[in-house]
DRENMINU-336907 format. One record per residue: residue number from 1; residue in three letters; x, y, z of N, C-alpha, C, CB in turn. Coordinates in pm, 1 decimal. Glycine has a CB too. Example, Ala and Ser with C-alpha at 12.3 -4.5 7.8 and 13.67 -1.06 7.14 Angstrom:
REM residues 2
REC  resi  resn      n.px      n.py      n.pz     ca.px     ca.py     ca.pz      c.px      c.py      c.pz     cb.px     cb.py     cb.pz
REC     1   ALA    1319.0    -569.0     780.0    1230.0    -450.0     780.0    1320.0    -330.0     780.0    1130.8    -447.3     904.6
REC     2   SER    1285.0    -225.0     708.0    1367.0    -106.0     714.0    1290.0       3.0     787.0    1408.4     -59.8     572.5
REM end
This chain:
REM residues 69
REC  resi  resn      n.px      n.py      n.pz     ca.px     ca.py     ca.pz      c.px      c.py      c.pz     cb.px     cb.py     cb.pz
REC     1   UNK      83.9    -118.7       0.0       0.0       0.0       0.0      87.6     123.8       0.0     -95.0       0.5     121.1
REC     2   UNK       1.1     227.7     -64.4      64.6     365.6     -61.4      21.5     450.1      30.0      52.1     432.9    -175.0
REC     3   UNK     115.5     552.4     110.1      68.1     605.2     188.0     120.0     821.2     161.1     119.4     502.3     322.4
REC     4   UNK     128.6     852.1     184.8     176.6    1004.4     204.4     122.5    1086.2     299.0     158.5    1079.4      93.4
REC     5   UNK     215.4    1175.6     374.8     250.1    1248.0     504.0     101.1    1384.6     482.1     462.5    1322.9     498.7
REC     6   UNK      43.8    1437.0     579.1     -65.2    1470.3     581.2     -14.2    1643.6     471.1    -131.2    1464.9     761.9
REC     7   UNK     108.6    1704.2     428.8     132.5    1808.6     368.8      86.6    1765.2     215.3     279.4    1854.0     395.8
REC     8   UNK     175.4    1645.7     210.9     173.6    1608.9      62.3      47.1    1535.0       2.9     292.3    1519.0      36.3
REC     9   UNK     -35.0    1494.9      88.2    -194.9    1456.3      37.2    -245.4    1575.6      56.5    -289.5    1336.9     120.2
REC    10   UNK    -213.4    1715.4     147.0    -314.7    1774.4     122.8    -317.2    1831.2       1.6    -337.2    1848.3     207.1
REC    11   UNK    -181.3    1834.9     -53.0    -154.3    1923.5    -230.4    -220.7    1843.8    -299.1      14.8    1937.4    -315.9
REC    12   UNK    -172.2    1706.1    -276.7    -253.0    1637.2    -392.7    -447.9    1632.4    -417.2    -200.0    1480.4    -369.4
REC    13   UNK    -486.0    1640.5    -288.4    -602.0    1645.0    -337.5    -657.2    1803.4    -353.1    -683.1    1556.6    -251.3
REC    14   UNK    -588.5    1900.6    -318.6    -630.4    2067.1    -309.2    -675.0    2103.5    -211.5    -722.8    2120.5    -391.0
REC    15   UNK    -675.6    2028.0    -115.6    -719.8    2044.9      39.3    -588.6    2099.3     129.1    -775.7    1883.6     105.8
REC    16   UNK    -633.0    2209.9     215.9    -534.2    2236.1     339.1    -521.8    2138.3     427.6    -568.5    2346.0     419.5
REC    17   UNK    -417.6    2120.5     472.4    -335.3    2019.6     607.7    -438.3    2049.6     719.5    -143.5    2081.0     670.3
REC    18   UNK    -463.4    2164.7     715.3    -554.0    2164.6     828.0    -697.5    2095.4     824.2    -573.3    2298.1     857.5
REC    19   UNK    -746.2    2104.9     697.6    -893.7    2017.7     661.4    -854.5    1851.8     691.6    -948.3    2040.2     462.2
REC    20   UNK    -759.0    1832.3     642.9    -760.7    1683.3     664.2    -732.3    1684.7     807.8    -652.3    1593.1     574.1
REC    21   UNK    -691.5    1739.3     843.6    -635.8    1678.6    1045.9    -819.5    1737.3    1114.1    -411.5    1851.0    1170.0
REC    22   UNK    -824.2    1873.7    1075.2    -948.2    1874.9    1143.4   -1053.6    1746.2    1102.0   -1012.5    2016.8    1110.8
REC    23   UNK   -1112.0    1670.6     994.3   -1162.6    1593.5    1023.8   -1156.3    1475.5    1002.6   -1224.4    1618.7    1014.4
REC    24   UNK   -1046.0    1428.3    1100.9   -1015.4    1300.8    1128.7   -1150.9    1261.9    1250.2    -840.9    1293.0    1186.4
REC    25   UNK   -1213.0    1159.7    1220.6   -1293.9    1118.9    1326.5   -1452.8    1172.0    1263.1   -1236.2    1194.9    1483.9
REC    26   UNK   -1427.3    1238.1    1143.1   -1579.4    1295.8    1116.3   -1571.2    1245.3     961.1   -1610.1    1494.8    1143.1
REC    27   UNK   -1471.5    1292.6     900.2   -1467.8    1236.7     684.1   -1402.1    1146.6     730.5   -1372.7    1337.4     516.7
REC    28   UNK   -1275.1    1152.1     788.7   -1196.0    1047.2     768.3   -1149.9     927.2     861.1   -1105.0    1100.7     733.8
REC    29   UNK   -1118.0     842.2     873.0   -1115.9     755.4    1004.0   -1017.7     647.0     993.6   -1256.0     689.7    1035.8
REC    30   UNK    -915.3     635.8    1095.5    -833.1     599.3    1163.7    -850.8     425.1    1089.2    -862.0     644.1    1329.9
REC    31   UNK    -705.9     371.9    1066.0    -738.9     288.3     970.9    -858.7     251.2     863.5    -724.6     215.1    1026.3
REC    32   UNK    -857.5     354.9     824.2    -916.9     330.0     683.1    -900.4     451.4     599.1   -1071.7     292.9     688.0
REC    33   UNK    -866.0     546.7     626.0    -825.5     655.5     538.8    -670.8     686.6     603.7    -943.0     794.3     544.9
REC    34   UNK    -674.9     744.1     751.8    -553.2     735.1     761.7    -472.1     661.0     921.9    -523.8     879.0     729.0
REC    35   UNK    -291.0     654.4     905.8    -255.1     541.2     987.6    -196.7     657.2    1102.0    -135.4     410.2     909.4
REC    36   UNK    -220.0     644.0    1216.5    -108.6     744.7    1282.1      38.1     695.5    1260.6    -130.8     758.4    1449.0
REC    37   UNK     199.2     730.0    1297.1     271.7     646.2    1316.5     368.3     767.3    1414.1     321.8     563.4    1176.5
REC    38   UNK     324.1     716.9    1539.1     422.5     847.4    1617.6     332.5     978.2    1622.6     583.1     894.8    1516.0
REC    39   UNK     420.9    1086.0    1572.8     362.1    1234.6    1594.9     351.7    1217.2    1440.6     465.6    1382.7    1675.9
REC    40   UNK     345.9    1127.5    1314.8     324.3    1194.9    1194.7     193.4    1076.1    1135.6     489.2    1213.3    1092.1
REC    41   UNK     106.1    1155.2    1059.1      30.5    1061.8     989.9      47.6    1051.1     853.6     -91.4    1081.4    1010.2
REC    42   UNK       9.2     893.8     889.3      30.5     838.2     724.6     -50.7     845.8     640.5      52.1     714.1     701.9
REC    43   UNK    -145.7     899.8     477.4    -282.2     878.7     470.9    -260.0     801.8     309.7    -388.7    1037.3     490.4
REC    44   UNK    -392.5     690.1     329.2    -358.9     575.3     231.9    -396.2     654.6     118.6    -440.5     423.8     247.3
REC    45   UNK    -342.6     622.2      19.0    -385.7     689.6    -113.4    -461.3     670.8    -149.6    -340.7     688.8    -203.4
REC    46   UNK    -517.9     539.1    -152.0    -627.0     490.6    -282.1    -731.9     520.1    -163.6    -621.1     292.3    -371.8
REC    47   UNK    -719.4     537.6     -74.7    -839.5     588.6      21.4    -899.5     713.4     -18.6    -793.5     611.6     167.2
REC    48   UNK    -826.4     792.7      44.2    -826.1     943.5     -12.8    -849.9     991.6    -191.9    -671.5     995.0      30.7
REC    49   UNK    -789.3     885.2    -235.6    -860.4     906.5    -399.1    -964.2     906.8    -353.0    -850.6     800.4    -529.8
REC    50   UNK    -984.0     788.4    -368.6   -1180.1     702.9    -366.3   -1259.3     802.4    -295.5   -1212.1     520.7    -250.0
REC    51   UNK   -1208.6     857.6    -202.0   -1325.6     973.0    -142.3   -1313.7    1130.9    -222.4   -1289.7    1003.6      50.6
REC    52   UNK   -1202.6    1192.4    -310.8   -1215.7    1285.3    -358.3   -1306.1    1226.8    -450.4   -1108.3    1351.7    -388.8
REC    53   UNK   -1307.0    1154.9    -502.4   -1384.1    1122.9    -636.0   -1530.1    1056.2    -646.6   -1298.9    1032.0    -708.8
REC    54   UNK   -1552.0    1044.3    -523.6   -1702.5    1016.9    -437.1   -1725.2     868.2    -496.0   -1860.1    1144.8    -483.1
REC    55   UNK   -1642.8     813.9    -520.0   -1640.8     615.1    -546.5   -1662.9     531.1    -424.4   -1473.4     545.4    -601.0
REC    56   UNK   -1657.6     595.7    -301.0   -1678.7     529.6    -162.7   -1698.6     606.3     -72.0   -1583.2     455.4    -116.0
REC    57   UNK   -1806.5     578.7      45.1   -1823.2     688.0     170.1   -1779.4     543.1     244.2   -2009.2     789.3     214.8
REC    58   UNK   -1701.8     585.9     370.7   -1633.5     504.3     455.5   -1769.3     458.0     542.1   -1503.1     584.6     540.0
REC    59   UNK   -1755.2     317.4     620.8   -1814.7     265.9     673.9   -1854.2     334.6     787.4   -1771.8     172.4     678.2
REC    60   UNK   -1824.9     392.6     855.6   -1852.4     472.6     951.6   -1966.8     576.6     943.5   -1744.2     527.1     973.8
REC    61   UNK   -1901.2     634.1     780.8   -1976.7     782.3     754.8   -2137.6     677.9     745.0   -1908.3     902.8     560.6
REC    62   UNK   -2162.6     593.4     670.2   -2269.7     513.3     661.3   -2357.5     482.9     773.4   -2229.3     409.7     617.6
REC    63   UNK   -2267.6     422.1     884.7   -2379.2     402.8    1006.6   -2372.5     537.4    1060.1   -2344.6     279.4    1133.6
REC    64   UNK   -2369.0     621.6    1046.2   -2375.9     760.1    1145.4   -2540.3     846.5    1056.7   -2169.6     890.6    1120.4
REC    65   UNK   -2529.2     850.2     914.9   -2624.6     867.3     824.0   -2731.2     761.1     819.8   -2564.4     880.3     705.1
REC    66   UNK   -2731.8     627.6     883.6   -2811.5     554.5     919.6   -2903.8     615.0    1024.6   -2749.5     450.9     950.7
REC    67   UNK   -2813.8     621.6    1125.3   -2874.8     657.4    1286.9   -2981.2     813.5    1261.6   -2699.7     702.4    1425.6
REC    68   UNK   -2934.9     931.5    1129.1   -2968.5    1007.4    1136.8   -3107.7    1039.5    1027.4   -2862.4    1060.8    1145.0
REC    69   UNK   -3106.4     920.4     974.5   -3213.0     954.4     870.4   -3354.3     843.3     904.9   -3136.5     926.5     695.6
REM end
């Protein structure tokens, strides 16, 4: 698997460093988009594709939109 440091996914997808860290735990989630390792995070690529390109909403985001609709 591919991974890249939370600066260099944020260029790649056009998103600020700060959007992706702020929502960790709300878009994105902890093994499955991204890995902590220490003080730096890792974020999977083909994850972060698949969600710029709206090909997958993470399992999480699903049961939370369950509970609410």
């Amino acid at each position: 698997m591919m991974y890249m440091k939370t600066k260099t996914m944020a260029k790649h997808l056009g998103y600020s460093s700060d959007f992706l860290l702020n929502n960790r735990g709300i878009i994105f989630f902890e093994g499955e988009h991204y890995f902590p390792q220490g003080n730096r995070i890792n974020w999977k690529i083909t994850a972060m594709t698949d969600w710029i390109e709206n090909r997958t909403i993470s399992i999480q985001s699903l049961e939370i939109l369950e509970m609410v609709s």
